[in-house]
N, C-alpha and C positions, 0 to 999 in steps of 0.2 A: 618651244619658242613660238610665240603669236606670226599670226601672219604680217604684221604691221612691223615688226620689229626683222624679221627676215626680210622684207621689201625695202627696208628704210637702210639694214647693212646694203644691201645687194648694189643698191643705191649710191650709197657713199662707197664702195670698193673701187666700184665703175669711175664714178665720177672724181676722187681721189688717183687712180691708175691712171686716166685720159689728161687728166686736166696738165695743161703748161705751167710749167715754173713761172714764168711771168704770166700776167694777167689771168692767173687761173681760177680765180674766185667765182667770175660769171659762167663758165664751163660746169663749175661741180655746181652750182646752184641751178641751171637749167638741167642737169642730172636729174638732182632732187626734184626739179617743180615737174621734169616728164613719167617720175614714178607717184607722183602722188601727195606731195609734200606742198604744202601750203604757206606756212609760217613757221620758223627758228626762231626762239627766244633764248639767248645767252644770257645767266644769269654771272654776271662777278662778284666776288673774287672767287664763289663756289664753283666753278664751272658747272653748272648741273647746264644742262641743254632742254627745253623744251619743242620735240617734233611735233606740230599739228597733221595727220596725215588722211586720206582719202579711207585708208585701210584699217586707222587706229591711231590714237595717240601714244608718241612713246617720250620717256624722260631717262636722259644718259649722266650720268655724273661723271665726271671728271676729274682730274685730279685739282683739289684747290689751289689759287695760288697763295694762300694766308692763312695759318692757320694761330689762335688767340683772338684776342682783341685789338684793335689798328684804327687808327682815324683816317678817315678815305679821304685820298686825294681832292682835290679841288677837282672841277671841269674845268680841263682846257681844253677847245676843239683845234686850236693849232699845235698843240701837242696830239690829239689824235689823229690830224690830220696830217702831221707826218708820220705817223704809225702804219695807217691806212698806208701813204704812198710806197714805204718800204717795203709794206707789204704786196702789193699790188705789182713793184717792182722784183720780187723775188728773191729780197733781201733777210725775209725774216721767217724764220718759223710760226708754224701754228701757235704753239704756245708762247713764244715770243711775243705777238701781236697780240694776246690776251693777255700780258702782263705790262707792255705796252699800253694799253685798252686802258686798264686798271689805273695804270699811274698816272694817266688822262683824266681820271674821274669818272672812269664809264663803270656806273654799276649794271647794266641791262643795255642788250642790244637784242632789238627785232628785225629778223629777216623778213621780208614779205617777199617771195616767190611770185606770186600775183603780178603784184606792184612794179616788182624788180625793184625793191629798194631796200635800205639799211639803216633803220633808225636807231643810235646810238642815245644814251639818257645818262645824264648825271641825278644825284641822289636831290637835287633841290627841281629837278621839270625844267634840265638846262635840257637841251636836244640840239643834236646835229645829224641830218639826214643826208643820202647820199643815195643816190640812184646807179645801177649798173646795166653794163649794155645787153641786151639779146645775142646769142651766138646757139648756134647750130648743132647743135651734140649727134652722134652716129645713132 
């Protein structure tokens, strides 16, 4: 196993384990950005993941949530942005919120670690961005 790919679990265990049921997104993401991780790109309905990291790039597949052929959702950012809120409120699971995401019209979402933000993309260059707060990880 690469070092990039052992740094990047080590990462997500930590910051998966710590992080609060509510509002726990900005916890595992300052996780990620203090080992090294730079940008998350989720791809839908594939879930493949794209890690940009200090140590290496890694790509994690997931389980899809479609499998054939399917006409994708319109963009709605009020339907994703009740996704988000549920999710942020502790209501919804991981894979929840990405099938959620999905039925939004989100084909592609970028995390920027940097930035602190989360830009969500419909398949015609709709977008809805969202910034999250700083917090403090051990």
């Amino acid at each position: 196993m690469s070092e990039a790919i052992k740094n990047l679990e080590l990462a997500q265990r930590k910051g998966v384990a710590k992080r609060p049921k509510v509002g726990g997104f900005p916890y595992l993401a300052e996780t990620l950005r203090c080992a090294g991780v730079t940008k998350n790109i989720w791809f839908l309905p594939s879930c493949q993941s794209l890690f940009l990291t200090s140590k290496g790039n890694v790509m994690v597949q997931g389980t899809p949530l479609i499998t054939g052929t399917v006409e994708i959702p319109k963009f709605d950012s009020k339907s994703l942005i009740i996704a988000l809120r549920n999710d942020q409120a502790g209501k919804t699971t991981f894979p929840e919120f990405l099938a959620a995401s999905w039925q939004a019209g989100v084909v592609r979402y970028d995390v920027d670690f940097i930035k602190r933000s989360v830009t969500y993309y419909g398949c015609n260059d709709e977008k809805y961005i969202e910034t999250y707060p700083y917090v403090n990880v051990d």
